[in-house]
C-alpha positions in Angstrom: 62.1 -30.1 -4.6 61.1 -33.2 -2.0 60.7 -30.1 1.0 58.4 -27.9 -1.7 56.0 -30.9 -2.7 55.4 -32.3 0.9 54.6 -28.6 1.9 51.8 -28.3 -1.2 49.5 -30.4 1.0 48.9 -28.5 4.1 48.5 -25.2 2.0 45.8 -27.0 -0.1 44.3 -28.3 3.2 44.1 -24.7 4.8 42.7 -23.1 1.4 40.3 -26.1 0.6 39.4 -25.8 5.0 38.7 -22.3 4.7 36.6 -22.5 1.3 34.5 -25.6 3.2 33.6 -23.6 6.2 32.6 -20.6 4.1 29.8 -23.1 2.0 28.6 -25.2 5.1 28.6 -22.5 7.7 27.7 -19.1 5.9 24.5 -18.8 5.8 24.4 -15.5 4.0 26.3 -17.3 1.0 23.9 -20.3 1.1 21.1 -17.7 1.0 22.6 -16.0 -2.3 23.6 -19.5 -4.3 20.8 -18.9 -6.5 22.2 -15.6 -8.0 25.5 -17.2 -8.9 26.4 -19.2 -11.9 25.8 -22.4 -10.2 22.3 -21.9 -10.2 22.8 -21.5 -14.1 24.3 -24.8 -14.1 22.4 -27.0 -11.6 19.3 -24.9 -11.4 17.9 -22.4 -8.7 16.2 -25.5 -6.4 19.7 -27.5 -5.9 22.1 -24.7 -6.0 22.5 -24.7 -2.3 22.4 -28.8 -1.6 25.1 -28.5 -4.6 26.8 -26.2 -2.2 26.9 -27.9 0.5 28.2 -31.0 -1.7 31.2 -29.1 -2.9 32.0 -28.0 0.9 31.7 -31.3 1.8 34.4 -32.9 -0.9 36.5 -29.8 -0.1 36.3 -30.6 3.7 36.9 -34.3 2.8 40.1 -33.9 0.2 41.6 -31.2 2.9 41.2 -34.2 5.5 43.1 -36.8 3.5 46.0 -33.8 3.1 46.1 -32.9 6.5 46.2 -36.6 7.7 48.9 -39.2 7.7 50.0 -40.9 5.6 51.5 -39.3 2.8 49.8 -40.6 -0.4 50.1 -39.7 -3.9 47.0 -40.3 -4.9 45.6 -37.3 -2.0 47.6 -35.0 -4.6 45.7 -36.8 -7.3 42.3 -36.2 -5.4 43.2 -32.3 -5.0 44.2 -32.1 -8.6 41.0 -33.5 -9.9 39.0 -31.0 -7.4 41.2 -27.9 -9.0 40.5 -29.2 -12.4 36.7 -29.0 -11.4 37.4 -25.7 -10.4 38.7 -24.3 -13.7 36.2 -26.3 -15.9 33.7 -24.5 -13.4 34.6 -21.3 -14.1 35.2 -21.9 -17.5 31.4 -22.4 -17.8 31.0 -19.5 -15.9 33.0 -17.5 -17.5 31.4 -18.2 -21.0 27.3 -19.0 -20.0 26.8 -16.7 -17.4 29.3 -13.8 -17.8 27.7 -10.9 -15.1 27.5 -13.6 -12.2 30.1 -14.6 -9.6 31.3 -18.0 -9.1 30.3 -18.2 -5.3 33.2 -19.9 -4.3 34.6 -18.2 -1.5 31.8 -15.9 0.1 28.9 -13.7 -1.4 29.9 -11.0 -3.7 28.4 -9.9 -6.8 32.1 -9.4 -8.7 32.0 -12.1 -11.8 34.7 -14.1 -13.2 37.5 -12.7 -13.5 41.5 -13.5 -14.6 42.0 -13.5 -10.7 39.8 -16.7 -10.1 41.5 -18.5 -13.2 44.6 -17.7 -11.8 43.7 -18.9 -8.2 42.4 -22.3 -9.6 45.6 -22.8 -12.0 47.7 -22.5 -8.8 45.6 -24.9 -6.9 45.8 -27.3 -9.5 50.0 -26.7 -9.8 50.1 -26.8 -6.0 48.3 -30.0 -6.3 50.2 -31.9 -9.1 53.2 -31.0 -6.8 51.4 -32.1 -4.5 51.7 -36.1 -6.0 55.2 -35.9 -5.1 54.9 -35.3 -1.8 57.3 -36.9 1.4 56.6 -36.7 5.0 57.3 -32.6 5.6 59.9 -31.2 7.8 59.6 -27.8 9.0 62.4 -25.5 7.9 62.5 -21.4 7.7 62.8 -21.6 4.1 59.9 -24.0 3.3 57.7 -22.0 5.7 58.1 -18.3 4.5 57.1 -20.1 0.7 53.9 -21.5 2.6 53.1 -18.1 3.3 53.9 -16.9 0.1 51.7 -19.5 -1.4 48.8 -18.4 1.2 49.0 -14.9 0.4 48.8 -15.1 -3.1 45.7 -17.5 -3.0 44.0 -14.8 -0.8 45.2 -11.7 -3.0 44.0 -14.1 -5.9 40.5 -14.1 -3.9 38.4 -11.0 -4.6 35.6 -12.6 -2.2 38.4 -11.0 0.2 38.7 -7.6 -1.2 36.6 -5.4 1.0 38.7 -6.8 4.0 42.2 -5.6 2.3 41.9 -4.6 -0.7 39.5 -2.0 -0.1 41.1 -0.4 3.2 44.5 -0.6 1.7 42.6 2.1 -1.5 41.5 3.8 1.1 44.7 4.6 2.7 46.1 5.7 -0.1 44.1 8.1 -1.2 44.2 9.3 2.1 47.9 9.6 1.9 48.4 10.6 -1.5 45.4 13.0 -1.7 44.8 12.7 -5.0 42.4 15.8 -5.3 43.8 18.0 -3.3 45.1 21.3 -4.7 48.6 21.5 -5.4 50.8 24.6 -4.9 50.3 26.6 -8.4 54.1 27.5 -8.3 54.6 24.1 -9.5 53.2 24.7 -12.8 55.0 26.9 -14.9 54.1 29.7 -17.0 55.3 28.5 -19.9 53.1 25.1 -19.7 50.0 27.5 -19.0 50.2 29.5 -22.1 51.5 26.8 -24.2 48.2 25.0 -23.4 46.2 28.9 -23.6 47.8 29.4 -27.5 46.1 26.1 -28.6 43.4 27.0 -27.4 39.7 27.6 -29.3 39.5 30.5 -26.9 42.7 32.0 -27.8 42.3 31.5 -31.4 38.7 33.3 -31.5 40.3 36.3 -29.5 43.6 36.6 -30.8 42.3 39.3 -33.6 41.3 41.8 -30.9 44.4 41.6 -28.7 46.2 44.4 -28.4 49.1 43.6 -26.0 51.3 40.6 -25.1 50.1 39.1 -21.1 49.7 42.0 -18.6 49.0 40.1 -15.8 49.0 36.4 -14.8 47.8 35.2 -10.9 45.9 32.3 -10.0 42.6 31.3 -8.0 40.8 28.3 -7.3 42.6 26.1 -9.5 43.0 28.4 -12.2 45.6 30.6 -13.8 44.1 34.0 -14.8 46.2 35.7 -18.2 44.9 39.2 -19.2 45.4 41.0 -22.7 44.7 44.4 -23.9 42.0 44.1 -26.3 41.6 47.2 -27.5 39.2 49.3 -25.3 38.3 45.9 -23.4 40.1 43.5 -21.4 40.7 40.0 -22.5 40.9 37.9 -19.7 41.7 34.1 -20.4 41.0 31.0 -17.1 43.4 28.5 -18.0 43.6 24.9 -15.6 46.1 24.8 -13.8 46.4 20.8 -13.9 45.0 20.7 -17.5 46.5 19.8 -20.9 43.3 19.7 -23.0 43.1 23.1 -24.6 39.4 23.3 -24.3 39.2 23.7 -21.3 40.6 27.3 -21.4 37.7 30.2 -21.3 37.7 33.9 -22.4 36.2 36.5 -21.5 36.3 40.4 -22.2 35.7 43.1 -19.7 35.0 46.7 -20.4 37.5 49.2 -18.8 36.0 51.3 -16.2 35.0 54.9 -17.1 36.9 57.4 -15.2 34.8 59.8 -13.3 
């Protein structure tokens, strides 16, 4: 438990680092501060001095973590910046519902579970954090840093169009969704199960003649025809459907032999 809380701080450091840069340095997030919910909060005029303000006590409680000595009271300071976090968002959450918190970059996603979830691990990471000894590497303690760091930035959604987004992307690309698939994987059975519920088939059924004559399938459909008399009932059923609606009739006159 000692190698787990003196590892808390130099994950809080990095995080709280990172979020500092992004408000000090960024200027496209400065420039959009006022369409956050901290502009709802502080008003439009000091949304980006505020900024700036909560970069700076970010840079500042991720110095006193990164820096000997080991205190408890540097995990006190990062738990009372997480608890700002989730009371911030709270407020968010419940006065300005369709804006984004602006905490890591500028992105116009709002509040989310994702953002209460990142701030409840700050703040656990933090209380830890009180307990903390001087660290000692170890393979173990490491590989649960990274852990830790991986789930803060999957908690981010600021990060989503660098991972999140790409990673869609490729699987859609792999999977192919929309493509066609092969028709001999649907059965013929499941197409006229799904063609005798139909509307279609029920407004037809008193002019058939026959049982199916001929099945075959084209552009995503499965083509059934019926004898209909002296017509042709011809029925388009989806192939990747189950809403019997979607089935269509139609009746074609027999040709007249010459």
């Amino acid at each position: 438990m000692q190698g787990i809380a003196a590892l808390q701080p130099y994950v809080i450091a990095a995080f709280l680092s990172w979020a500092a840069v992004l408000k000090l340095f960024t200027r496209r997030m400065r420039s959009q501060a006022g369409r956050t919910a901290l502009a709802r909060l502080v008003g439009t005029a000091r949304a980006i001095p505020t900024l700036r303000l909560i970069g700076l006590a970010e840079l500042l409680v991720a110095a006193v973590l990164f820096l000997p000595p080991v205190s408890p009271w540097e995990g006190t300071a990062a738990a009372a910046l997480s608890t700002g976090f989730l009371a911030y968002l709270a407020y968010s959450y419940l006065a300005t519902p369709a804006s984004s918190c602006g905490c890591l970059g500028a992105h116009s996603q709002p509040v989310n579970w994702r953002a209460f979830a990142r701030a409840g691990l700050l703040l656990a990471m933090s209380v830890t954090a009180i307990w903390a000894q001087p660290f000692h590497p170890s393979a173990p303690l490491l590989l649960l840093g990274l852990a830790e760091a991986l789930a803060l930035l999957g908690l981010s959604p600021e990060l989503d169009r660098h991972w999140l987004t790409p990673l869609r992307r490729l699987s859609v690309r792999l999977r192919k969704p929309l493509a066609v698939r092969p028709s001999r994987d649907v059965p013929l059975e499941a197409s006229l199960r799904v063609l005798y519920l139909s509307p279609a088939y029920c407004t037809a059924s008193a002019r058939l003649t026959s049982d199916v004559q001929d099945v075959w399938d084209e552009d995503g459909l499965r083509f059934a025809s019926y004898a209909a008399g002296p017509r042709t009932a011809i029925f388009a059923i989806p192939l990747w459907g189950v809403d019997p609606r979607a089935v269509r009739v139609a009746l074609v006159d027999e040709p007249t032999p010459v």
